[in-house]
N, C-alpha and C positions, 0 to 999 in steps of 0.2 A: 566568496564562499569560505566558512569557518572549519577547516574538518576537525571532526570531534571523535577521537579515539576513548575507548573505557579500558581503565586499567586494574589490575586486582586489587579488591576491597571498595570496590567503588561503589555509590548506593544508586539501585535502581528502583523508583516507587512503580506500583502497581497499580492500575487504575479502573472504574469501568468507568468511562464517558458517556457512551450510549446505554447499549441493550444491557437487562440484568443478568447476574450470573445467577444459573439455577441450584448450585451446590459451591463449597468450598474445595471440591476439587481440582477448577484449573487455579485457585488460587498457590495451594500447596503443591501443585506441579512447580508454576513457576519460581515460588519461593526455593525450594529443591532443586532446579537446571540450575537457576543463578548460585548457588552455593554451591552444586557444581564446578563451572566456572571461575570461583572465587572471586564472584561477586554479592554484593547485601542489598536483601529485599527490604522496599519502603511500603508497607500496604495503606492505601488508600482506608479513613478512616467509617468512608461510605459504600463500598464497592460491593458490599453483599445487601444493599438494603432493595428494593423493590417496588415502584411507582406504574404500577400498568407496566407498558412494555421497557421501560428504563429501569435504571439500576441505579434506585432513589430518584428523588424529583430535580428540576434542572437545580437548585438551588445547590442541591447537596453534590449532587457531581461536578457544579460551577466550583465550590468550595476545595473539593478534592483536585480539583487541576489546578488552581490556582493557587492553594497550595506547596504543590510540587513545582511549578513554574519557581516560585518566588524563595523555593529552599537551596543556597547554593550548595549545600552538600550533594542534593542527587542531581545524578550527569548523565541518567536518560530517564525516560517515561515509558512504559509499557502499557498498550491495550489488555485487558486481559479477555477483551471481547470487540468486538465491532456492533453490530445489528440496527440500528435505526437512533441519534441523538445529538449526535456531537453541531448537528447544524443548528438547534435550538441554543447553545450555548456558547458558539463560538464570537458571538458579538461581545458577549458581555466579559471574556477573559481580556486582561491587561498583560499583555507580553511585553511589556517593557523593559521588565527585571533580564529579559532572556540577552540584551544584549551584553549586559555585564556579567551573566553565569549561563550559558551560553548551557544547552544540554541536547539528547538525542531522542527523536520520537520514534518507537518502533509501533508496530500495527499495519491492518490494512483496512479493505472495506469501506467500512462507514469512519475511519481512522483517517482518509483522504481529503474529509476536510482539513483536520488538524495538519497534515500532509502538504498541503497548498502555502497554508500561512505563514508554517515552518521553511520553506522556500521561500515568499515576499522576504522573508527577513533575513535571507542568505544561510540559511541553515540546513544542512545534510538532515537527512531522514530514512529512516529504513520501512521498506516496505517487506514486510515481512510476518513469519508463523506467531500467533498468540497461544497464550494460553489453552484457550478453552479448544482448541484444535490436539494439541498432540494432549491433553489431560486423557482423553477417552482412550488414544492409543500413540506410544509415543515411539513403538518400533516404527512405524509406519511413517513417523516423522523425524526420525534421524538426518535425512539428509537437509531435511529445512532447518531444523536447529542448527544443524555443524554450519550451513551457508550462514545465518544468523547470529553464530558466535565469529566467525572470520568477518562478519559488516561489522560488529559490537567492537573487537576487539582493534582494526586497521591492519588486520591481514588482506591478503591478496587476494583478489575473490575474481575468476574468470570462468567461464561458462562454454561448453561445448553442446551443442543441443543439434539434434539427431534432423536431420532433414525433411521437408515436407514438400511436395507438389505444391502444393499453392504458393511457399516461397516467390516473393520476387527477391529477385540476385543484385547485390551492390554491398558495398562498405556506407559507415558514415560513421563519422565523430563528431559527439556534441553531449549537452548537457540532459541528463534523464527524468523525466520528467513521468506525472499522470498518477492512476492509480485504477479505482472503479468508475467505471463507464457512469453509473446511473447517477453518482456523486458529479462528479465532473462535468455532463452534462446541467444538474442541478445548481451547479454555482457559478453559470457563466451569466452575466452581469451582474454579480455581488465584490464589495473589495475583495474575497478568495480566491477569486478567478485567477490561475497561473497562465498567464500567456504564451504558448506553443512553437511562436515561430522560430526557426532554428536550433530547435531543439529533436529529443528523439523519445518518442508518445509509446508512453505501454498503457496497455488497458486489459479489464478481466470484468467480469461479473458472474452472476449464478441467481438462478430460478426464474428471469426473466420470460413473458411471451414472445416469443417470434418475433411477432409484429412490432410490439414495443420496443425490441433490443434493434430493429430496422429503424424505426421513429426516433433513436437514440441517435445510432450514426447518424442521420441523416439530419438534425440536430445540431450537429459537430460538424457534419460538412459545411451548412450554411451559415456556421459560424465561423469558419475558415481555418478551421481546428486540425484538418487535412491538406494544405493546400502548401503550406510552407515551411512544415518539417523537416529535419533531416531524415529521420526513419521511424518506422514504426513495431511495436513490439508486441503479439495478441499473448495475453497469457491465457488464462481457462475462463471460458464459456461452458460452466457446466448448469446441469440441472435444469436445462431450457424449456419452458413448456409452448404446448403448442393450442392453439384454442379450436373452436370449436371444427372449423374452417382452416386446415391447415396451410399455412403461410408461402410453402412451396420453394424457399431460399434454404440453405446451407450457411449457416456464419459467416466461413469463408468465401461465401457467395456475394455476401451482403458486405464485406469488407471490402472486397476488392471492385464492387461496383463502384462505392464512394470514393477508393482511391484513384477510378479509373483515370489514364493519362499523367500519372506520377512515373518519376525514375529513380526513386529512393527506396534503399531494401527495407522490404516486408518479411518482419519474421512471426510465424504460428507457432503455438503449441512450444510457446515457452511456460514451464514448468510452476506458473507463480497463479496463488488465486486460493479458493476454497474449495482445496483437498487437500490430503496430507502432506504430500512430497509441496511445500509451497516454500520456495525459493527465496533467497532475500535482495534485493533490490535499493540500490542508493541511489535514494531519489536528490536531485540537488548537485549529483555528479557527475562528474563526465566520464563520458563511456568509449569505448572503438565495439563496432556494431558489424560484425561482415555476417553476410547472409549469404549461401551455398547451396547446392541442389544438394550434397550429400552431408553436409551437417553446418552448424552456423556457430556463431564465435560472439562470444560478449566479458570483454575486458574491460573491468572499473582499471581507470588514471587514478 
């Protein structure tokens, strides 16, 4: 593993991969944090155009990654959105430049493709707040930015998180892995596929059915995606809907079914996912993971 720290004046291009942006303003948010920071915005020279539900056609957002892959100046990449694309194009990127300028992918979501690959090639990744999340309100996302400027910069980023009943109780150290459940699920037998065993699995999604987000684990179980982990991490299942026939599980219900007969701690209701307080996450590094009845502990090495 490469870690990649960003230091001031460093250039960070701006991108959308997938979904379009509907205005210029998480564009000049981000531009703004990072200057902030005293860092320099690279914008993507496509990232406000719009193709149906993408932001421009695969061509032009192929262009704009590939791009930034291949500029050794800039030393990370930004989502400035997630929402449905990056899997149309992630064949036809050439990462090869990345072993010689080596750089850092922030995002989440639909950014967990990008996410995966970034890993095969031994490269840290942040999972973490975009753009278009704190643009609308960024009190609300103060604490996801400061955790995202301490992953950006290689400060020390350790996590205390408030306890849950459903916790199972145990320590584990290993390398951290995952991102969105529906993405993950979606790239297990493609070369993206990151392989789970001994490592330690977070996952989150948002707006899924019941049913479907049960068809997902269960999915992952019979993929063996549960079975030889060190731990696991739920961040946010929000926004779940339910259909006509209500499904009659709990998340945590449905979690803990598929882990049934594990001894590796289970943590809930970590703080990461789609809603404002969303946490930053380094993925590709190793972590100490303890889980507790009255509150749980996660320290990046």
């Amino acid at each position: 593993m490469i870690p990649l720290v960003l230091k001031p004046n460093d250039l960070v291009a701006l991108l959308s991969p997938a979904g379009f942006i509907p205005d210029e303003s998480p564009v000049a948010a981000a531009v703004n944090w990072l200057g902030s920071i005293g860092m320099r915005a690279l914008v993507g020279k496509n990232v406000l155009k719009r193709d149906g539900v993408f932001a421009g056609t695969d061509a032009e957002r192929l262009a704009d990654f590939q791009s930034a892959i291949d500029n050794p100046e800039v030393k990370a990449i930004w989502a400035l959105r997630g929402g449905y694309g990056a899997i149309r194009i992630i064949d036809k990127i050439d990462f090869s430049s990345l072993h010689k300028n080596s750089k850092l992918l922030i995002g989440f979501s639909d950014i967990t493709v990008f996410h995966n690959q970034w890993q095969l090639l031994g490269l840290p990744c942040i999972h973490g707040i975009m753009p278009v999340q704190f643009a609308k309100n960024k009190t609300e996302t103060q604490t996801g930015l400061e955790s995202l400027r301490k992953a950006m910069m290689g400060e020390q980023l350790d996590y205390d998180i408030q306890g849950s009943k459903y916790n199972q109780i145990g320590t584990a150290s290993g390398i951290l892995t995952g991102g969105n459940l529906t993405l993950i699920q979606n790239l297990i037998g493609t070369p993206y596929h990151v392989k789970t065993k001994g490592k330690i699995l977070f996952i989150e999604d948002v707006g899924e059915y019941m049913y479907r987000l049960d068809r997902l684990l269960y999915s992952l179980k019979l993929s063996g995606f549960f079975k030889d982990i060190k731990g696991l991490i739920l961040g946010g299942f929000n926004e779940m809907k339910e259909s006509d026939t209500p499904f009659g599980k709990t998340i945590e219900q449905m979690i803990l079914e598929v882990t049934k007969g594990t001894d590796y701690p289970i943590l809930f209701d970590f703080p990461a996912g789609h809603f404002p307080d969303n946490r930053a996450l380094i993925l590709g590094t190793k972590i100490q993971l303890s889980v507790a009845d009255s509150y749980s502990k996660i320290i990046f090495k």
